[in-house]
Steps between C-alpha positions, in 0.01 A plus 500: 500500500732509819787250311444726201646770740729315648703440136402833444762577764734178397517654136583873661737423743770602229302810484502546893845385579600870532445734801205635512453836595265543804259826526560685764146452649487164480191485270414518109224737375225418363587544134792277505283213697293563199776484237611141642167366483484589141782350392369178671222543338626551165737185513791714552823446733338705807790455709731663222244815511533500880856511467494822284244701750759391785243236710625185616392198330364300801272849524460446186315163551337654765312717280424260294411223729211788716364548157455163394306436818319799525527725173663764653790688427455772826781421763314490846519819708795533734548713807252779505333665802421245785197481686535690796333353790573806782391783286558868657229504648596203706806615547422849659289321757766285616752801573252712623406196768931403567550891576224479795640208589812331431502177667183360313501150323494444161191291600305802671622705169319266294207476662458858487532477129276212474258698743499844302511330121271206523434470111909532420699192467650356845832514537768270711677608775825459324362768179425772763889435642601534151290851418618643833894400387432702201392788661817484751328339750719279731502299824715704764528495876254742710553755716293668749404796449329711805180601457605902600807492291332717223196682733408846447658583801842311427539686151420833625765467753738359209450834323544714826838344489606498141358864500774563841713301279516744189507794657761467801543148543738476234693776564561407894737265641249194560631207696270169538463305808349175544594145664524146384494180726718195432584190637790174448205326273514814276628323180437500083104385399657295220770278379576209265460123529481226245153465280258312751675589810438770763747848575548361869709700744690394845428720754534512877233393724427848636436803344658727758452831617307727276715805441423874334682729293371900498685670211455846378692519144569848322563556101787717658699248634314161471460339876483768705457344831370165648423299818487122552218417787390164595128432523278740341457915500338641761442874504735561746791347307371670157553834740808399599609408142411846375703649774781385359406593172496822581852544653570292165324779322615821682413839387472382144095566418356178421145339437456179658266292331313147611215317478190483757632209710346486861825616627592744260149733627650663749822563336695799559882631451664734746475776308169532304563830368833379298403117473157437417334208433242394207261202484452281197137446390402111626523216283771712270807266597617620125577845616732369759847406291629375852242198450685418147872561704339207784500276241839557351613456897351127537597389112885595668401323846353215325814423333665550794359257765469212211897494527437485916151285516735170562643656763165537705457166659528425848826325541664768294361726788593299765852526377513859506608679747423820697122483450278411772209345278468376174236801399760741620726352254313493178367852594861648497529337167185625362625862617849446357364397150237812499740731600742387187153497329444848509812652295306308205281861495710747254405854455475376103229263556302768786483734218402258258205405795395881557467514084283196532289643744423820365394321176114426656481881580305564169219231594482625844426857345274316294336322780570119294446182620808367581577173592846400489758517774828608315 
């Protein structure tokens, strides 16, 4: 019977020699399976009918071929639903555990299924990474998050200050204050290297003095006043800063607003009748748009000491003269670069940073969770 259908196909190849056209599914119905068969059946050039309903004549012999060996004409089933092995039920467990705890295992995730669902079908480790992917699920790096970032206590003084906010706040002339500490090893967290290979950086052997810069920025003008300090902020040189800022100020009305560092307590302006000051609630570092202006201060310092960072060896310091140490020296530099640094601060992007800021007012009036930084 098979060489009967093999010259068969000799005898049609006239018949087949032009193009077939292909359905657009890939498939033939049922009816013309069942047409070819008959034609076989009947002694009649199948391949010739195959060629009029448009069906390839190697499918052609296909058909025939399945129902010589097993009578049918029924093309097997294709596609379809698959079987779903993490049903919904599954898969609300899973997200309901990651939410209380994002750094569990795919291991601990399917015990717990195995644990709760003893009669289902296990699953591998690798089927629950594939359900969670599907629900958006991915690998990312942590972040601590303290445990009195979204208390009772810390939300109710988030609305206390988003109420202020509303109702004078926005129509005063605020200026924020706060301080940032840097040092020569202050550089970029990543770079490039070849695949296999680590980002390595030079550097010198000592990190140098640790130095501070207390800014107060304004949507009025941008930077409205800063000190450079070396070592950290005591209260005494906060009060001293806002000394300054208040001849800096002068009988312009002004709200000074910081957060509750130890030495920002006992902070107080010369005149707190026309320059008051306002405390942020704690843990709200995204009401502060002088925290977002820090960080457009280093990216520009970054960029600036990897064009010096060769420069910071010790012969190169023991070549230059009119410093008495080597410390002394790469401090001045440090101080140079920051104070070329800070001119990297517009008034556009201060505005742009107060607009950011008063974006989380609504979820402090609602009293939200809120967990992000900027």
């Amino acid at each position: 019977m098979r060489l009967r259908l093999m010259c068969s196909l000799m005898k049609g190849g006239g018949h087949a020699a032009a193009v077939m056209p292909r359905r657009q599914n890939g498939s033939v119905c049922a009816d013309d399976r069942r047409r070819i068969v008959d034609a076989f059946k009947d002694g009649r050039d199948y391949v010739a009918v195959a060629q009029e309903l448009g069906v390839r004549r190697t499918t052609a012999w296909s058909v025939v071929a399945k129902w010589q060996r097993t009578g049918e004409t029924a093309a097997r089933p294709r596609g379809g639903s698959r079987h779903v092995k993490v049903d919904d039920e599954m898969r609300d467990l899973l997200l309901m555990i990651i939410e209380s705890d994002p750094t569990v295992t795919l291991q601990r995730l399917n015990n717990f299924l195995r644990e709760t669902w003893p009669e289902k079908p296990q699953v591998s480790n690798a089927t629950v990474s594939r359900a969670l992917h599907n629900c958006l699920i991915t690998v990312k790096q942590t972040r601590p998050v303290p445990a009195d970032r979204n208390s009772p206590t810390t939300k109710e003084k988030r609305h206390e200050y988003a109420s202020w906010m509303i109702n004078a706040g926005m129509a005063a002339h605020r200026v924020y204050v706060d301080e940032t500490g840097l040092n020569l090893h202050i550089s970029r967290s990543r770079g490039r290297a070849a695949v296999g290979e680590r980002a390595a950086r030079v550097v010198c052997g000592q990190r140098g003095r640790n130095m501070t810069v207390i800014m107060a920025i304004s949507d009025q003008v941008g930077v409205l006043y800063y000190e450079v300090v070396w070592g950290g902020v005591t209260a005494e040189i906060f009060g001293d800063f806002l000394t300054s800022l208040g001849v800096v100020l002068g009988d312009e009305p002004a709200t000074v607003v910081m957060d509750n560092a130890p030495a920002h307590r006992r902070a107080q302006l010369a005149d707190p009748e026309l320059h008051t000051v306002r405390m942020l609630a704690p843990y709200s570092p995204f009401l502060n748009p002088i925290e977002n202006m820090f960080s457009v201060f280093k990216a520009d310092l970054k960029q600036r000491l990897s064009h010096v960072q060769e420069r910071l060896d010790d012969r190169a310091a023991a070549l230059t003269a009119g410093y008495r140490s080597i410390v002394t020296w790469r401090s001045s530099i440090l101080e140079d670069l920051a104070h070329q640094a800070v001119p990297a601060i517009t008034r556009e992007k201060v505005c742009a940073a107060y607009r950011h800021a008063n974006s989380f007012l609504g979820a402090c009036l609602g009293r939200e969770d809120i967990l992000a930084d900027e």
